[in-house]
Every structure is written in structure tokens, then in C-alpha cells.
KESEDO-6623 format. One record per atom (N, C-alpha, C, O): residue in one letter; atom name; x, y, z. Coordinates in steps of 0.05 Angstrom, whole numbers, plus 5000, padded with zeros to 4 digits. Layout:
N
 type atom   px   py   pz
    A   CA    X    Y    Z
...
This chain:
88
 type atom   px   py   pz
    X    N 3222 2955 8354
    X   CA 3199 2938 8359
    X    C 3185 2932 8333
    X    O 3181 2949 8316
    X    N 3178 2909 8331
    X   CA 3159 2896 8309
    X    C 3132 2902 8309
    X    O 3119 2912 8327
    X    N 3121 2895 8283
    X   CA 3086 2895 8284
    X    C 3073 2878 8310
    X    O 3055 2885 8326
    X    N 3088 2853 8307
    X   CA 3073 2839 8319
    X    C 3081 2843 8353
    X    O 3103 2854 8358
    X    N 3062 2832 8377
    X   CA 3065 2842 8402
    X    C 3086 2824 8411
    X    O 3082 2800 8406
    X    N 3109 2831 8424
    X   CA 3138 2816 8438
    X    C 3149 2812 8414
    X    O 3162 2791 8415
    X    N 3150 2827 8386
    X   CA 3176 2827 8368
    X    C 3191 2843 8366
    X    O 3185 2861 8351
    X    N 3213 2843 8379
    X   CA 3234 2860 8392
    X    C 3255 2857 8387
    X    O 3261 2834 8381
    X    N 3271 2872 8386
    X   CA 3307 2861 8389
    X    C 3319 2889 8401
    X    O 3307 2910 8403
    X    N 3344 2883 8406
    X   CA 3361 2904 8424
    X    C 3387 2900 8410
    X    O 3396 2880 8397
    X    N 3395 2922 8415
    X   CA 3429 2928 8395
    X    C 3438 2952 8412
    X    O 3426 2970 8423
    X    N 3464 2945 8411
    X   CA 3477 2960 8428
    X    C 3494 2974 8402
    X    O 3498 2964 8380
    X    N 3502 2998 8410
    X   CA 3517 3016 8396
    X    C 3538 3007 8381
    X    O 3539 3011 8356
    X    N 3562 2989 8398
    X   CA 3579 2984 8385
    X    C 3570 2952 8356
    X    O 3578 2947 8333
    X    N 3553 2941 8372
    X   CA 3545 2927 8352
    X    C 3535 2932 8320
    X    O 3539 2921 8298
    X    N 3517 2958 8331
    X   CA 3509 2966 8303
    X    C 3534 2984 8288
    X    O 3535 2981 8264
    X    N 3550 2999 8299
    X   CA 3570 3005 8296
    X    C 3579 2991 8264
    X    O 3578 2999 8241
    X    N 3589 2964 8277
    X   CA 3600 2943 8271
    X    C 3584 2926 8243
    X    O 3593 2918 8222
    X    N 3562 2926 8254
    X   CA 3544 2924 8228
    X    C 3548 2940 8195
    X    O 3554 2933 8172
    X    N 3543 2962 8208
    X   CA 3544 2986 8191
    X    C 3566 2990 8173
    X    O 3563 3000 8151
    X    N 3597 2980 8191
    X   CA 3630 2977 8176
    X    C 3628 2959 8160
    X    O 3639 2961 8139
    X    N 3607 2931 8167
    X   CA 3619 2916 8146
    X    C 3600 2924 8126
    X    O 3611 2923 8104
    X    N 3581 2931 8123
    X   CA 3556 2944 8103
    X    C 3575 2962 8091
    X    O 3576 2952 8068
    X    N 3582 2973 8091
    X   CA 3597 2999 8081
    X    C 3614 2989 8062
    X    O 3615 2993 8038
    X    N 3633 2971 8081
    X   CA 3651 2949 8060
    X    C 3648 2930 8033
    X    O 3661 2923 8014
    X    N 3622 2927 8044
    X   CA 3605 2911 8025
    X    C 3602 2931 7997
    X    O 3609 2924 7975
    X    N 3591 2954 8004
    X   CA 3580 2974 7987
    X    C 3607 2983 7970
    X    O 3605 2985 7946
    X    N 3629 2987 7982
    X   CA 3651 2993 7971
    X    C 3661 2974 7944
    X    O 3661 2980 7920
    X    N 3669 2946 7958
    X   CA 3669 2923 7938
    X    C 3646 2923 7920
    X    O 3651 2908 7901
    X    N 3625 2932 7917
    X   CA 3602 2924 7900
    X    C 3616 2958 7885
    X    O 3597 2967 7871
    X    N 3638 2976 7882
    X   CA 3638 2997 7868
    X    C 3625 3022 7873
    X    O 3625 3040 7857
    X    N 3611 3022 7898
    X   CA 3595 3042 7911
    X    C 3616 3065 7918
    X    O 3634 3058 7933
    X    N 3617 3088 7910
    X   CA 3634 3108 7925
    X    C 3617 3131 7931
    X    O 3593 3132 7929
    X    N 3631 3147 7939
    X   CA 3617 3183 7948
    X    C 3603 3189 7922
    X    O 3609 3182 7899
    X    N 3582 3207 7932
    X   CA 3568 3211 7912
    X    C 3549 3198 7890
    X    O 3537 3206 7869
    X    N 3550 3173 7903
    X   CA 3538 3149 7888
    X    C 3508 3144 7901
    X    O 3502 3144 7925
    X    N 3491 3141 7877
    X   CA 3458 3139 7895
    X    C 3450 3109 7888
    X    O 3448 3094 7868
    X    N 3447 3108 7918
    X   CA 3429 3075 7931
    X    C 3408 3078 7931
    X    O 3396 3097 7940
    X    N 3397 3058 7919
    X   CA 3364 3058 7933
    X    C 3365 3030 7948
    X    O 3377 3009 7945
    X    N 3343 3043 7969
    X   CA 3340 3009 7993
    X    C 3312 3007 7993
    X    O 3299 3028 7996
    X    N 3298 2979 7989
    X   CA 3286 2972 7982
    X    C 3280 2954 8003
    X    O 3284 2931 7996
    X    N 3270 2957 8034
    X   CA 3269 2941 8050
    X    C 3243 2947 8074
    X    O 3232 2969 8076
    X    N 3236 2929 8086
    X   CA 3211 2931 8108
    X    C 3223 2951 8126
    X    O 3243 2962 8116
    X    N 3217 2959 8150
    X   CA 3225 2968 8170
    X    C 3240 2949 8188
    X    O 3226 2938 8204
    X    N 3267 2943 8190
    X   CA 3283 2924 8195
    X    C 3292 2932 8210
    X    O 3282 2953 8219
    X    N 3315 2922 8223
    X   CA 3340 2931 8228
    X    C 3368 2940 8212
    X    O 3388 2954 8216
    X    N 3357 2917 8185
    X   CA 3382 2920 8159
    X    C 3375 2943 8146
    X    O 3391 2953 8132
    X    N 3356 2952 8149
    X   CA 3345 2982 8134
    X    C 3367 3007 8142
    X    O 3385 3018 8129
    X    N 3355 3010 8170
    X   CA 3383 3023 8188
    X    C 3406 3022 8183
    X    O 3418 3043 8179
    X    N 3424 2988 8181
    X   CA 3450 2992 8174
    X    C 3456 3003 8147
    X    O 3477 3015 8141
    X    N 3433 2997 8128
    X   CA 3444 2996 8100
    X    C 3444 3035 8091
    X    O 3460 3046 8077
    X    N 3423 3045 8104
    X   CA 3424 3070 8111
    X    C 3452 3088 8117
    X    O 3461 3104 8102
    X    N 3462 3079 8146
    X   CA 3479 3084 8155
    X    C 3505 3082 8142
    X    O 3522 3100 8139
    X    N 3503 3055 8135
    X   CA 3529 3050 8114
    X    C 3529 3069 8087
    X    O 3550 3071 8074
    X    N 3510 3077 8082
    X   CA 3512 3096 8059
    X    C 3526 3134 8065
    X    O 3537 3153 8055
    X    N 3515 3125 8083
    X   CA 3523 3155 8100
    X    C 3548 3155 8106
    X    O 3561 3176 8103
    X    N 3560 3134 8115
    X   CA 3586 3132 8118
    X    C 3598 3133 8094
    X    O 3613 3152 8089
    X    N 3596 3115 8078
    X   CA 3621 3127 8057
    X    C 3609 3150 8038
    X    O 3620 3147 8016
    X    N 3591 3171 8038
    X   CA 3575 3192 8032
    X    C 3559 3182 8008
    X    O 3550 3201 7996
    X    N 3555 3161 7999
    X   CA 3539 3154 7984
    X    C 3512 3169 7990
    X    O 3508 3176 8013
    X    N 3489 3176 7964
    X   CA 3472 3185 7974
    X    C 3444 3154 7977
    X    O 3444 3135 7962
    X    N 3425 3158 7997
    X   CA 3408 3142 7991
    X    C 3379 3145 7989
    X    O 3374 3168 7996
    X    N 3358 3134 7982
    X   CA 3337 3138 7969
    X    C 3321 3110 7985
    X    O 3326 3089 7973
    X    N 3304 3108 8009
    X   CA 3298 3092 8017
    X    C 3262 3084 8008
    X    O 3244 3093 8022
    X    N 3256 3067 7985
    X   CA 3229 3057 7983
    X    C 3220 3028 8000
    X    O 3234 3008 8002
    X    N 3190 3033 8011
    X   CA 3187 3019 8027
    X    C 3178 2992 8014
    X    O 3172 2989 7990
    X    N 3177 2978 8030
    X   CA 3168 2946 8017
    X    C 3142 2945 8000
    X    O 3136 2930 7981
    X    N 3128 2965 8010
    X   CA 3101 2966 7999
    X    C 3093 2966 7979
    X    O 3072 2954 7973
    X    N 3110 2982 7960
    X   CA 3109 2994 7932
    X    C 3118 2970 7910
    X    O 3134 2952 7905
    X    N 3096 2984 7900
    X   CA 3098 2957 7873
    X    C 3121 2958 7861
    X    O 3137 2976 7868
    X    N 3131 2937 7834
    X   CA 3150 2938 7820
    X    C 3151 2956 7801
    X    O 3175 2958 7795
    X    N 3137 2971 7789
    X   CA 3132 2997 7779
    X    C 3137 3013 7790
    X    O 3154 3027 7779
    X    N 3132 3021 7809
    X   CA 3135 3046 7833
    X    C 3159 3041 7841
    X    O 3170 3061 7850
    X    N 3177 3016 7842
    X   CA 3199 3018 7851
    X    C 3215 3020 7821
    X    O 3229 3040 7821
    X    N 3215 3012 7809
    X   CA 3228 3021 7776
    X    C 3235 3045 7778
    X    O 3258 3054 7780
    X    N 3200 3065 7778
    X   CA 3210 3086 7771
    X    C 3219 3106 7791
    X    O 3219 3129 7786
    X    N 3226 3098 7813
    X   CA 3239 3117 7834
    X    C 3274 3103 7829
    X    O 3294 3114 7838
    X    N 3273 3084 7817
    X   CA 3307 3081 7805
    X    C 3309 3090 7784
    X    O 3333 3089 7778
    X    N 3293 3100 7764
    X   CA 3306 3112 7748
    X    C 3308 3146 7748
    X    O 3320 3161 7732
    X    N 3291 3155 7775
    X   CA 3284 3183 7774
    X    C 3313 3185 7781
    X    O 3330 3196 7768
    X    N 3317 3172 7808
    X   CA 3351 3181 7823
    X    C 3376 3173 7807
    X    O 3399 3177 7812
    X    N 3367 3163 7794
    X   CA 3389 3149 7777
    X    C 3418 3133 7793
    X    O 3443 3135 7789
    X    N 3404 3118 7808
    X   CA 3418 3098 7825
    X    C 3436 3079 7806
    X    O 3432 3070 7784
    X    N 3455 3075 7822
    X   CA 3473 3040 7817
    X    C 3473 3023 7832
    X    O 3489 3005 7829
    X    N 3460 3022 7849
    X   CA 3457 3002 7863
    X    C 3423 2996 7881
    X    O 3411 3016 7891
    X    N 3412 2970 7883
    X   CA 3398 2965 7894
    X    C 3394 2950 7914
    X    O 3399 2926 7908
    X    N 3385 2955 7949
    X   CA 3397 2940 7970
    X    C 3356 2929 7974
    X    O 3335 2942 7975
    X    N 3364 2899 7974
    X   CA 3335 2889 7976
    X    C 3341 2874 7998
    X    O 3324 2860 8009
């Protein structure tokens, strides 16, 4: 559910499932492997979740900052984890 009142969506298992494989895939082609730290850089979504998930799947580690945080505050939480990748 959303901020706002009746912003909603529904997902069924296999859907997000499915989400999550091709996220994963994605992550792979972009050079992402095990042991590799993501940072996600997103509102409270639904793509937050997959991009999450998909990290977990191929054991990538991840590091989730919220939309809130300034561009400073997000800098330096990519350089603390020492990420390769950034999911916005």
C-alpha cells in the first residue's frame, strides 16, 4: 500500500517470482556476481523488493538507502560499502 489513500497494488507470488529472475539477470549482465555489494537507492516501491530479492538470489550483498537522503549521504554510504553497482 501507498502513502496516498486507494494506492495499492497486488502481486501474486509467481509474478514477483518472475520479476525478481529477470532482475537478477539484469544484475548478472551488468557484471554483478556473489559477493558483490549493491546499493539501492529507491522509495518504498515494489522495484525496491525485486531489486532486493534479486540480490539475494544471486548472493550479491545489498545496502538499501532510502530516497530521502541527500546526495552526500548517499555518496558516502557507497563508498563506506564499497559497492559496484547502483540500483536507482
Amino acid at each position: 500500500e501507498g502513502n496516498e489513500p486507494g494506492d495499492a497494488a497486488k502481486i501474486t507470488y509467481r509474478e514477483l517470482l518472475h520479476r525478481v529472475c529477470q532482475f537478477a539477470n539484469v544484475l548478472r549482465s551488468q557484471g554483478v556476481k556473489k559477493g558483490d555489494r549493491v546499493s539501492i537507492y529507491l522509495p518504498m516501491i515494489l522495484e525496491l523488493v525485486v531489486a532486493m530479492l534479486a540480490c539475494a538470489r544471486i548472493g550479491a550483498l545489498h545496502s538499501i538507502v532510502f530516497a530521502g537522503f541527500s546526495a552526500e549521504s548517499l555518496c558516502e554510504r557507497i563508498l563506506d560499502c564499497g559497492c559496484s553497482l547502483l540500483v536507482t
